[in-house]
N, C-alpha and C positions, 0 to 999 in steps of 0.2 A: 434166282437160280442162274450161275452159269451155264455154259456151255458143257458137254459132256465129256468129262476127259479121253479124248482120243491120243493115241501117240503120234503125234502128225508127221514121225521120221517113219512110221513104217504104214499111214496111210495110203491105199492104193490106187484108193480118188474123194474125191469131194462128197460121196454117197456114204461115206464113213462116220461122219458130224451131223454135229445134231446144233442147233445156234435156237436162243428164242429170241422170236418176232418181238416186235417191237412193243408189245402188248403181253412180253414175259414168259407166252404160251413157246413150248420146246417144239420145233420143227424139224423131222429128219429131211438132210441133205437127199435123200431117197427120193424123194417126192420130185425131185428136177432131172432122175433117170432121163437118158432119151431127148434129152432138152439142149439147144447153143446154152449156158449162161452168158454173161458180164458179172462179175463179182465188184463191186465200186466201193474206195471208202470216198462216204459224203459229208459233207458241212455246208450249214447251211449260213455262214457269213464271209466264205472265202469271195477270193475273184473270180474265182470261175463254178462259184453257183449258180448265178443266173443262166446259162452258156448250154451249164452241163445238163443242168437240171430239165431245162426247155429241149434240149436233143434227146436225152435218156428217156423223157415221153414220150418224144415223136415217135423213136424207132421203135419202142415198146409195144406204142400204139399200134404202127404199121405193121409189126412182124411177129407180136405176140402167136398171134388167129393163124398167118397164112405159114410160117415159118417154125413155129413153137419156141420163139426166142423168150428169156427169161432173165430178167436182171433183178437180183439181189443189191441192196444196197443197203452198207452198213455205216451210220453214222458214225462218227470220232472225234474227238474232241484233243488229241494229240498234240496238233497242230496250231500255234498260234493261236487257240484256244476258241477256234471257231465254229465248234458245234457246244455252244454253251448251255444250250436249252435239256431239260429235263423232258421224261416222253412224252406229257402234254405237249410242251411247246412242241418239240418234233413232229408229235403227230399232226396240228395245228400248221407248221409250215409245210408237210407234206401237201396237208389236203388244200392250202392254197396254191401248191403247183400242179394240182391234179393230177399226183401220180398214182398208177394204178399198178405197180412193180410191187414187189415183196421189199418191204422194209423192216429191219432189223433191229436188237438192242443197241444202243451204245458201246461200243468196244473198242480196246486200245489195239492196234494195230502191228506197234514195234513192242519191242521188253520184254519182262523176264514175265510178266502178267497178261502180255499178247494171247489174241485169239486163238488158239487151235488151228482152225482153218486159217486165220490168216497165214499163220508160222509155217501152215504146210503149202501154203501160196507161195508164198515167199521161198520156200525148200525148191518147189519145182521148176517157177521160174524168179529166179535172182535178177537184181538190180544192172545196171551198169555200173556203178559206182557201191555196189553193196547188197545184198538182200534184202535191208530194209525199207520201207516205202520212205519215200523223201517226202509226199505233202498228199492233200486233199484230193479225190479223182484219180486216184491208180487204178486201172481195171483189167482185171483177168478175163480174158477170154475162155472159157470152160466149153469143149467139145462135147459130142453125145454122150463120152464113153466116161466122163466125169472126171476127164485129162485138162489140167491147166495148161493152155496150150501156145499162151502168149500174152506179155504184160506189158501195159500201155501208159505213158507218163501222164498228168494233168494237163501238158500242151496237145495229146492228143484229143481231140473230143468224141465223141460219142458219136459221128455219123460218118469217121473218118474210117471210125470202125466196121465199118459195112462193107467195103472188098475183102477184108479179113473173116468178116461172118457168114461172107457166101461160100468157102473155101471147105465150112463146117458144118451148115447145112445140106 
C-alpha cells in the first residue's frame, strides 16, 4: 500500500498525509499535531550513518518526554544505492541502533514516483541548487503548526540542529 494520494501543491501542512510505517500499517501525519518534527531521508550504508544515526537518538532521546520533539525517518535507497535492505533488514539495523523514532517505508524521495510528502517538502522549502534532495540526511524541521519551516543538508547533523529547535519549541 502506498501512501495516500494527497495533492502536495495544495497541501496546507504535513497533517494532510498519511505514509505507512515501516511495518506497511498507514499513519496519519495527524497524529504529530502540536509536535517540533525532523523529517530525515535515512540510509543505513552512507558516510554519515553512523554520525547521524547516534545524534538523532540522542536528541530524540533527550527531547522526545521534556520538549515533544518527534523525528520521522524515511529510509531511501535513491542514493548510491545505500539503503539496500528490505524491511527485515531495515528493521534489524534499526533496532541495532536503538532507535526509538517512528520509522517509515521505503521511499523515493526525488521523481515523477517521489513521496507526496516529500514532493510537498521539497514545495515548501527548496534546495540551494534545486528542490530536489541531493543525498542521504536532508532534514526538515516541521513546526507545531505542521509548517516546514527549514531544510538542512547532510553536512549538517542532528544536534546542530538544536538552536534551530529551540526557536519552535
Amino acid at each position: 500500500m502506498s501512501e495516500e494520494p494527497v495533492n502536495y501543491k495544495n497541501a496546507k501542512s504535513i497533517y494532510e498525509f498519511t505514509v505507512n510505517d515501516i511495518n506497511g500499517e498507514p499513519v496519519s501525519l495527524e497524529k504529530y499535531r502540536g509536535h517540533v518534527c525532523i523529517i530525515v531521508n535515512v540510509a543505513s550504508e552512507c558516510g554519515f550513518t553512523k554520525n547521524h544515526y547516534e545524534e538523532l537518538v540522542e536528541i530524540y532521546d533527550k527531547y522526545s518526554e521534556s520538549k515533544g520533539l518527534r523525528i520521522l525517518a524515511f529510509p531511501c535507497n535513491q542514493f548510491a544505492g545505500q539503503e539496500p535492505g528490505d524491511k527485515a533488514e531495515i528493521i534489524n539495523f534499526i533496532k541495532s541502533k536503538n532507535v526509538n523514532f517512528d520509522v517509515f517505508e521505503k521511499v523515493n524521495v526525488n521523481g515523477s514516483d517521489g513521496s507526496p510528502l516529500w514532493k510537498y517538502l521539497k514545495l515548501k522549502q527548496g534546495g540551494v541548487l534545486g528542490d530536489f534532495i541531493k543525498w542521504n540526511f536532508t532534514k526538515f524541521i516541521i513546526d507545531k503548526d505542521g509548517q516546514p519551516v527549514e531544510r538542512h543538508g547532510p553536512n549538517t547533523s542532528p544536534k546542530e540542529l538544536l538552536e534551530s529547535l529551540e526557536k519552535y519549541w
